[in-house]
C-alpha positions in Angstrom: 0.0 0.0 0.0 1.1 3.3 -0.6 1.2 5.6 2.7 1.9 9.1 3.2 4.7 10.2 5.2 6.6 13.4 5.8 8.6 13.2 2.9 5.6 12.6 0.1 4.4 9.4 -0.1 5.8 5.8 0.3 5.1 2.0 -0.7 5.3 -0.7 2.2 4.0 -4.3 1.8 3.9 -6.4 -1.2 6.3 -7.1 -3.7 8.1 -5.8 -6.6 8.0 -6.8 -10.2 10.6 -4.5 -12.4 10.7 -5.3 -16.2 13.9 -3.8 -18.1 13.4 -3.9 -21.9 14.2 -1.5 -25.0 11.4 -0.8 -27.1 11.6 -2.1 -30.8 11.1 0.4 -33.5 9.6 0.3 -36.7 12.2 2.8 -37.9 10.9 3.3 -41.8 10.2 -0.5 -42.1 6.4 -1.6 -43.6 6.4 -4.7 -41.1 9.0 -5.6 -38.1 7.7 -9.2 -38.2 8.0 -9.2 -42.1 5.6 -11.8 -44.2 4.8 -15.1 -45.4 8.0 -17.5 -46.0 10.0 -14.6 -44.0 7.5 -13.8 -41.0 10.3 -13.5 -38.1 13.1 -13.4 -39.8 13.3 -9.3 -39.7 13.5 -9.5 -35.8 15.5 -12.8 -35.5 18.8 -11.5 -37.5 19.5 -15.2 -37.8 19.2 -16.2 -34.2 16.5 -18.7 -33.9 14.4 -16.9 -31.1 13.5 -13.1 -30.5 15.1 -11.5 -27.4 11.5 -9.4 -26.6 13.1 -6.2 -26.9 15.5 -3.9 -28.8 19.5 -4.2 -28.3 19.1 -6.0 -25.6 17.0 -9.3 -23.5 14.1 -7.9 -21.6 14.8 -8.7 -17.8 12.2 -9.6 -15.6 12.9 -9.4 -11.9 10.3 -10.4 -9.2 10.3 -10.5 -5.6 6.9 -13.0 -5.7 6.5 -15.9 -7.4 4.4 -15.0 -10.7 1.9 -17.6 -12.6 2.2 -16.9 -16.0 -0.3 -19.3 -18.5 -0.9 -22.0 -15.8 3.1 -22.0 -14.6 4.9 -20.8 -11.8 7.7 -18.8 -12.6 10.0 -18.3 -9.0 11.1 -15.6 -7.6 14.4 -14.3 -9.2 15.7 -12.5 -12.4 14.9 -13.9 -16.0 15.4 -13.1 -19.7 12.3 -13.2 -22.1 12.5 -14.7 -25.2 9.6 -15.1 -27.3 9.7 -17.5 -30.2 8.1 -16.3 -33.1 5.9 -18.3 -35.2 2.8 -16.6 -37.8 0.1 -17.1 -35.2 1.6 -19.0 -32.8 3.9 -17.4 -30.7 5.7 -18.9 -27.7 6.4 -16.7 -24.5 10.0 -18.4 -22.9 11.2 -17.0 -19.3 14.7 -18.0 -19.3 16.9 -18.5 -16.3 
């Protein structure tokens, strides 16, 4: 909960969930993702997943344990990943 205090106002309880990512751009490109035969490949640059983000992984940190589609991630740092597929993407928390 947030409370205020002397100094303005302050957060105790709970738990913290910071994510650390960089924004893609489309930067003058029609599609990111590209199309048909070459859906991904834009993003991918020949790696064979996405790393969520631009320049760098997205970082997820939590201080609770999160349930994300039915499993528990634990409480720690991760990377995200997401591996792209036309309609079927797959969300990947890497430790």
């Amino acid at each position: 909960t947030w409370q205020k205090t002397e100094k303005g106002q302050q957060y105790t309880g709970g738990k913290w969930i910071d994510i650390t990512y960089g924004r893609p751009r489309l930067r003058n490109r029609p599609d990111i993702f590209g199309t048909g035969a070459d859906y991904g490949k834009p993003i991918l640059v020949g790696a064979p997943i996405w790393r969520a983000g631009a320049n760098v992984s997205t970082r997820l940190k939590t201080e609770a344990p999160l349930v994300i589609a039915g499993k528990t991630v634990p409480v720690g740092e991760y990377s995200l990943f997401i591996d792209v597929k036309p309609n079927a993407w797959t969300f990947v928390v890497s430790s």
